[in-house]
ROLUMKOL-601598 format. One line per 5 residues: number of its first residue (from 0); their letters; for each residue x, y, z of N, C-alpha, C, O, CB. Coordinates in Angstrom, 2 decimals, m for minus. Each point is the difference from the previous one (the first is absolute). Glycine has a CB too. Layout:
<pts>
NUM	a	X/Y/Z/X/Y/Z/X/Y/Z/X/Y/Z/X/Y/Z | ...;
</pts>
This chain:
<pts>
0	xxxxx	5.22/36.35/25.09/m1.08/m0.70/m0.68/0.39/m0.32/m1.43/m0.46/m0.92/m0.68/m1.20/2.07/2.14 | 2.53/m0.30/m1.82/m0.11/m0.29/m1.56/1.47/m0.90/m0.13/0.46/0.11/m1.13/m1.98/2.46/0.14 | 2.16/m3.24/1.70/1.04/m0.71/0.03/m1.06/m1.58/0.07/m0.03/m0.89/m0.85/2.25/2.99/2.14 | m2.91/m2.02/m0.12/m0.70/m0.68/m0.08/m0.79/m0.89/m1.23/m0.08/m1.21/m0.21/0.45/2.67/2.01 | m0.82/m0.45/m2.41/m0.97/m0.11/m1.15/0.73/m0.54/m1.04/m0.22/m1.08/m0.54/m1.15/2.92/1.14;
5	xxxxx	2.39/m0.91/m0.92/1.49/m0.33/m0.72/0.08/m1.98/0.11/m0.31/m0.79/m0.89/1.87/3.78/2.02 | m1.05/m3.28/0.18/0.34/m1.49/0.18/m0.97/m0.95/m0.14/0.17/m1.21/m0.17/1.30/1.90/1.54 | m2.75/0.03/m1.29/m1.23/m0.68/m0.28/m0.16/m0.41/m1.14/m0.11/m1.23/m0.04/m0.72/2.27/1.40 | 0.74/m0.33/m2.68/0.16/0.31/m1.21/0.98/m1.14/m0.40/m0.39/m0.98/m0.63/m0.15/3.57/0.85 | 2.01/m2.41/0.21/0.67/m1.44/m0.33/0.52/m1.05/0.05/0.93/m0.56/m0.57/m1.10/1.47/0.28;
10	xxxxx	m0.87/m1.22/1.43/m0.37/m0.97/0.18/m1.59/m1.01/m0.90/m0.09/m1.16/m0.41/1.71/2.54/2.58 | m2.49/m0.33/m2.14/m0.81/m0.05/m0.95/0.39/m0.87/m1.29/m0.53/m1.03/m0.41/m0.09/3.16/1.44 | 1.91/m1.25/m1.63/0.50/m0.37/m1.07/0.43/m1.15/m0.38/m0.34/m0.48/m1.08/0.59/2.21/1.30 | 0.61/m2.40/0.66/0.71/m1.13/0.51/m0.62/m0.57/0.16/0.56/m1.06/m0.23/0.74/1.55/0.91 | m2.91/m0.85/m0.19/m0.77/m0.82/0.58/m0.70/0.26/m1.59/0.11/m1.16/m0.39/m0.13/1.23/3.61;
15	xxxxx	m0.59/0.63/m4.33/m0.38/m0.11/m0.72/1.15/m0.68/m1.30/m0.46/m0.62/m0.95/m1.33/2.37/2.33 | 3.17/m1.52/m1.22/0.76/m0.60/m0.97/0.68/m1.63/0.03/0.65/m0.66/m0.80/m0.33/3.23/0.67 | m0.93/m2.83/1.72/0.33/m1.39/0.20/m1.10/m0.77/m0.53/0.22/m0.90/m0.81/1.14/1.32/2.79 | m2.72/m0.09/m1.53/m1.40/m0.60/m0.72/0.47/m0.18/m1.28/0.29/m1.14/m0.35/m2.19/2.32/1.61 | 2.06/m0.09/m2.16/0.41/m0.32/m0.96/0.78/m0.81/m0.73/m0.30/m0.61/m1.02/m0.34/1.94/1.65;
20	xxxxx	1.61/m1.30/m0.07/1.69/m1.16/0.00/m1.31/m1.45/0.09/m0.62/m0.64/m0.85/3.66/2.31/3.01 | m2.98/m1.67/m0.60/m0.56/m1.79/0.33/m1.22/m0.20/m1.35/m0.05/m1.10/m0.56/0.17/1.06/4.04 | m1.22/1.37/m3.99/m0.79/m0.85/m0.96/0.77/m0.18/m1.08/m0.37/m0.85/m0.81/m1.69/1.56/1.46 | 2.98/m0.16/m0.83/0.61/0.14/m1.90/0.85/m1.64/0.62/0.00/m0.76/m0.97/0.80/4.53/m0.42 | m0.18/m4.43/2.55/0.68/m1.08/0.11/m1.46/m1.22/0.00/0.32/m1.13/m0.37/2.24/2.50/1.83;
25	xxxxx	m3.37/m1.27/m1.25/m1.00/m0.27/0.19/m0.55/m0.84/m1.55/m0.26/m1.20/m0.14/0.21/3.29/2.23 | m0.03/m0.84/m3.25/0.19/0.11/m1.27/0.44/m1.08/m0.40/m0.69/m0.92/m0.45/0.93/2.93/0.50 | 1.51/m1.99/0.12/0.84/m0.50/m0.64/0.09/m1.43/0.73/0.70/m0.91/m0.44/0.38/3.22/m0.38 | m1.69/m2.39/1.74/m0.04/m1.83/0.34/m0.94/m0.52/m0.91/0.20/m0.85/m0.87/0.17/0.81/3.44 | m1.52/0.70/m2.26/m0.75/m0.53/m1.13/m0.18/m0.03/m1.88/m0.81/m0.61/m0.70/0.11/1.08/2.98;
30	xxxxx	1.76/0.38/m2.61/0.69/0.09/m0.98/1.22/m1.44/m0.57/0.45/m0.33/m1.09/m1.08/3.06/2.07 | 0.76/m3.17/0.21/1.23/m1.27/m0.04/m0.87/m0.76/0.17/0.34/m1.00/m0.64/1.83/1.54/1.55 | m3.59/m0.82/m0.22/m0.74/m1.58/0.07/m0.66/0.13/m0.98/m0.60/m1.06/m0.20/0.31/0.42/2.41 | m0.02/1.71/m3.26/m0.80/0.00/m0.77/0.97/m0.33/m1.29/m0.64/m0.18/m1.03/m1.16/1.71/2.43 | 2.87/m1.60/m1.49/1.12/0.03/m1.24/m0.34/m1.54/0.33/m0.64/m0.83/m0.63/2.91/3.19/0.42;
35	xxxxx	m1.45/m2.42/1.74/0.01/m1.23/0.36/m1.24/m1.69/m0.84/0.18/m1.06/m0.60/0.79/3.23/3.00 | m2.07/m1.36/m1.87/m1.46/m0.82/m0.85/0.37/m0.28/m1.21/0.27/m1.13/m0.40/m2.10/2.31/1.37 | 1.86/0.08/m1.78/0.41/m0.09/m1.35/0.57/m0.89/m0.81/m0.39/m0.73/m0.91/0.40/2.30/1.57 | 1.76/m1.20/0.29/0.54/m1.35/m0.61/m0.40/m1.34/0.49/0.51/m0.83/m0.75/1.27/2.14/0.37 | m2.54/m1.93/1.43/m0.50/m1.01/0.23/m0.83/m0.08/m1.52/0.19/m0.73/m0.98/m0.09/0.83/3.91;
40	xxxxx	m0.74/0.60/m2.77/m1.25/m0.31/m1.21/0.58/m0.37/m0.97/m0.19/m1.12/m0.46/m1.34/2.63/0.90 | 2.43/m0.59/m0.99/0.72/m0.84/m1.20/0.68/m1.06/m0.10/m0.12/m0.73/m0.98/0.17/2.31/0.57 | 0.85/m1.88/1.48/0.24/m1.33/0.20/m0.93/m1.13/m0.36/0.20/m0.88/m0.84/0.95/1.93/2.40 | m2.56/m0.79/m0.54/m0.93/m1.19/m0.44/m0.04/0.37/m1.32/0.39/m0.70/m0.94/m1.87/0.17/2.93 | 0.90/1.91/m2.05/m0.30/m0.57/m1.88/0.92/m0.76/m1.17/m0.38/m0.45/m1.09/m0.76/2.51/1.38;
45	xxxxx	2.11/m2.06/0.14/1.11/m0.33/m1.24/0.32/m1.67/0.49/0.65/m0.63/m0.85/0.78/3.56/0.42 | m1.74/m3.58/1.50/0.19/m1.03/0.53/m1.54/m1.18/m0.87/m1.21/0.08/m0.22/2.82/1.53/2.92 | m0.44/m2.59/m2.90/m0.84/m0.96/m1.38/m0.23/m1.44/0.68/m0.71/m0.96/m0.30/2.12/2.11/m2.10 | m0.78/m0.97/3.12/0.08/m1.75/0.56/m1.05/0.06/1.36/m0.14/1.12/0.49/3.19/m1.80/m1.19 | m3.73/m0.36/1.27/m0.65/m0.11/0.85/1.03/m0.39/1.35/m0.40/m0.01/1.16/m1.66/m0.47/m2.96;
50	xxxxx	3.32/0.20/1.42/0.52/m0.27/1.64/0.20/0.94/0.73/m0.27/m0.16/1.19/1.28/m1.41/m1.70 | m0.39/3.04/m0.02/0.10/1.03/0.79/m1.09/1.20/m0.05/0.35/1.16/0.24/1.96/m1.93/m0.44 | m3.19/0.56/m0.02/m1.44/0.74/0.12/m0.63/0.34/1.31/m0.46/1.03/0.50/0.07/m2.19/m2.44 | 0.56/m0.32/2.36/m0.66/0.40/1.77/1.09/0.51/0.38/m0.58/0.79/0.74/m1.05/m2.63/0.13 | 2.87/2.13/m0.68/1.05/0.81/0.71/m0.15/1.51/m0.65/0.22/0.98/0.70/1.53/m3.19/m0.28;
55	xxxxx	m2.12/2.34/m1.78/m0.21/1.69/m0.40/m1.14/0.16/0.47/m0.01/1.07/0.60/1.14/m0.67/m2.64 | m1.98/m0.84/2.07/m1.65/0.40/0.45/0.19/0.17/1.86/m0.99/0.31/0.67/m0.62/m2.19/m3.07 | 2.57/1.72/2.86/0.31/m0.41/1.75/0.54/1.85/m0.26/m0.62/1.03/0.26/1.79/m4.72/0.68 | m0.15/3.55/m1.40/1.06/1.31/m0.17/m1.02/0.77/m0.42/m0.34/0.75/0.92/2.76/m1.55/m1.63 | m3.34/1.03/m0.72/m0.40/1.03/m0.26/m1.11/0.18/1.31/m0.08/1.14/0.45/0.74/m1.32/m3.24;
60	xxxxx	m1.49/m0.81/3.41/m0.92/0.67/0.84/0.73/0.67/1.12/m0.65/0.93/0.49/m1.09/m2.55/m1.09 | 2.81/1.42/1.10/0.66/0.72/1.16/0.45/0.75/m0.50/0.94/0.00/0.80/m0.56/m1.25/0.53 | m0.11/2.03/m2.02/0.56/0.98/m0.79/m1.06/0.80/0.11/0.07/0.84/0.90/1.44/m1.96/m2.39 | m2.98/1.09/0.47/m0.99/0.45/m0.08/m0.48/m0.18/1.72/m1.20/0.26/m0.11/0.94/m0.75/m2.82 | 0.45/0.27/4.11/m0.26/0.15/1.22/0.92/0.85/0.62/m0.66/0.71/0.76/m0.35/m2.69/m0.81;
65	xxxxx	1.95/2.22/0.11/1.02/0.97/0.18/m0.54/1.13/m0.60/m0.10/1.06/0.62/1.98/m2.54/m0.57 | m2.32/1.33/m1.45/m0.40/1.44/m0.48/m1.39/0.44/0.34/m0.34/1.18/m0.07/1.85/m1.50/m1.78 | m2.07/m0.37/2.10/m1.70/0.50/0.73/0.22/0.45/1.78/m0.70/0.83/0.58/m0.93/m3.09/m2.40 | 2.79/1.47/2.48/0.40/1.01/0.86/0.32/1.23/0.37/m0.30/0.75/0.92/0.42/m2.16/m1.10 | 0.93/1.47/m1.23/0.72/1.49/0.15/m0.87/0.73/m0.50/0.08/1.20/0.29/2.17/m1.60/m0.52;
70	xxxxx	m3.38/m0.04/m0.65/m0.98/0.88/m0.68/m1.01/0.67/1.39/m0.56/1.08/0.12/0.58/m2.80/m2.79 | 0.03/0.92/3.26/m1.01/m0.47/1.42/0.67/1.39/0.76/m0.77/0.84/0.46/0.52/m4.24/m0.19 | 1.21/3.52/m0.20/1.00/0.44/1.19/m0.22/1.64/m0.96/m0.62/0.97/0.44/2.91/m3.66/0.71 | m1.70/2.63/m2.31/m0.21/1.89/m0.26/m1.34/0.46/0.01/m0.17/1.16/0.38/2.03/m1.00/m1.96 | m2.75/m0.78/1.27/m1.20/0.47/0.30/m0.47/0.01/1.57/m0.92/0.74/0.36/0.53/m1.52/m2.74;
75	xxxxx	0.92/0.12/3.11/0.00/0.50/1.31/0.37/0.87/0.54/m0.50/0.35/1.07/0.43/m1.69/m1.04 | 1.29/2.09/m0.72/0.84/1.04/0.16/m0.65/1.10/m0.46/m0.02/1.06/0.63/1.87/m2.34/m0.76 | m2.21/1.16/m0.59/m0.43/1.13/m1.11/m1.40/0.63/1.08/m0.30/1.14/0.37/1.09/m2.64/m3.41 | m1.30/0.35/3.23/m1.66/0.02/1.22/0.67/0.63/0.62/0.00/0.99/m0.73/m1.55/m3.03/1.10 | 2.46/2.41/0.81/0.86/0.15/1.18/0.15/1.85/m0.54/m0.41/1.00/0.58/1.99/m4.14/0.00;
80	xxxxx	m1.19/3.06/m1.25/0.66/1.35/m0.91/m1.04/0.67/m0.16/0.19/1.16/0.35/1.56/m2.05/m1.70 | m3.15/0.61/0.85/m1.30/0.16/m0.51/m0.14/0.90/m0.87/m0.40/1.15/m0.15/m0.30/m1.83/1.86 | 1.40/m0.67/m2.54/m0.12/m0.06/m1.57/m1.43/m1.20/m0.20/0.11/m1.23/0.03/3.11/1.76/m0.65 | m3.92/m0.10/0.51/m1.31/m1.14/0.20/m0.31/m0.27/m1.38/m0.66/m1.04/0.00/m0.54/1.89/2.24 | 1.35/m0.38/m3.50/m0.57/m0.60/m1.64/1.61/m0.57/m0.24/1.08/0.56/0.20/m3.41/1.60/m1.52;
85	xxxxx	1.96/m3.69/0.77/1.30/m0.87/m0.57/m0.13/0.29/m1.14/1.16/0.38/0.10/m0.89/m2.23/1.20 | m0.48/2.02/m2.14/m0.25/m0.15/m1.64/1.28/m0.22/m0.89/0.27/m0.78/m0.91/m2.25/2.38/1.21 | 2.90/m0.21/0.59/1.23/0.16/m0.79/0.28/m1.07/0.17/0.18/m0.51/m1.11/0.55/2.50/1.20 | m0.39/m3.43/1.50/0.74/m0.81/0.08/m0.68/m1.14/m0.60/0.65/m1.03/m0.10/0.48/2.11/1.88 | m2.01/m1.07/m2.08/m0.93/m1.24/m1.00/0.30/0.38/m1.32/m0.41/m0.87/m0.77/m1.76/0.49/2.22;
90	xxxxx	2.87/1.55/m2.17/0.35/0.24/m1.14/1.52/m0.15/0.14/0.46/m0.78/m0.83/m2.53/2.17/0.21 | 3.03/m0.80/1.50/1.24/m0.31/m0.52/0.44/m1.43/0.93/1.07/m0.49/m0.36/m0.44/3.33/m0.42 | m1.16/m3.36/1.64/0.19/m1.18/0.70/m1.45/m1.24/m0.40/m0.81/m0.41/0.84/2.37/2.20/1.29 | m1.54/m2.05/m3.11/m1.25/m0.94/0.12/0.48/m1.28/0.12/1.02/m0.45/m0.53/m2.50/1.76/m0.78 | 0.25/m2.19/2.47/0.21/m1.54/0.71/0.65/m0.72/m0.71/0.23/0.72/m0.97/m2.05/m0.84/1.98;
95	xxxxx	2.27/m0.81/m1.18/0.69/m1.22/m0.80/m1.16/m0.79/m0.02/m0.52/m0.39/1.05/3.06/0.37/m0.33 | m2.95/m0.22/m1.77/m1.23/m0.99/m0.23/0.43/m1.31/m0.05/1.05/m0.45/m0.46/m2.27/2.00/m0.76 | m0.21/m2.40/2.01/m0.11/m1.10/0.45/0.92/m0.91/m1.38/0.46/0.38/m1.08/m3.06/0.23/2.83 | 2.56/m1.70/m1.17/0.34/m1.22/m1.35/m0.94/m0.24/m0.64/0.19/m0.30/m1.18/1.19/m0.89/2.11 | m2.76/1.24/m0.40/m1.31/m0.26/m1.54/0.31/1.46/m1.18/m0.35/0.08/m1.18/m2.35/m1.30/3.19;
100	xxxxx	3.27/1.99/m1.39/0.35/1.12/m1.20/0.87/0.42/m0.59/0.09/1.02/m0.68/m1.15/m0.54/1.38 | 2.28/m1.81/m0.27/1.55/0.40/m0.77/0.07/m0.10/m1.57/0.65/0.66/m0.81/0.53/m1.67/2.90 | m2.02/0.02/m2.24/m0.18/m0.38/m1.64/1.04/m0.99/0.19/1.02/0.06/m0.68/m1.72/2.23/m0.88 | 0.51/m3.30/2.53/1.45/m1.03/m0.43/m0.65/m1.21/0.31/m0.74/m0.03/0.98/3.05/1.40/m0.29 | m2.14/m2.41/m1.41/m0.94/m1.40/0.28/0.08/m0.42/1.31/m0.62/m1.00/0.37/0.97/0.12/m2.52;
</pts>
């Protein structure tokens, strides 16, 4: 029995250190669409001319859609895990705001 219990145990472990692994990779995707946004955003902002505007405003919204996915996707994970209060990820992951709130004409 206690060999048993033993293999039980680590397995346990393994099944609790992979959860872990896939959310912390989980993290870090959304860590890259959210950089990702970023530099979209700045792009538009620093962009002066009206010809390439609709091509940054194309890029930054798929960017900012990529990142409301992956945002989409750890909080699904996190549900799964039941981790049920986001707060932390609305504080160290917050949305990429719309274009009425970039501050860019």
């Amino acid at each position: 029995m206690g060999r048993t219990r033993d293999a039980h145990g680590r397995i346990e472990k393994e099944i609790a250190a992979e959860k872990a692994a896939a959310l912390g990779r989980t993290g870090e995707r959304l860590e890259a669409a959210l950089h990702e946004a970023r530099e979209a955003a700045k792009r538009l902002a620093a962009e002066d001319g009206a010809a390439d505007r609709g091509t940054l405003v194309a890029a930054y919204e798929q960017a900012r859609a990529r990142a409301q996915a992956a945002r989409t996707a750890l909080l699904i994970q996190r549900e799964a895990l039941g981790l049920r209060h986001h707060r932390v990820v609305d504080q160290v992951f917050p949305e990429p705001p719309g274009l009425d709130r970039l501050g860019s004409p």
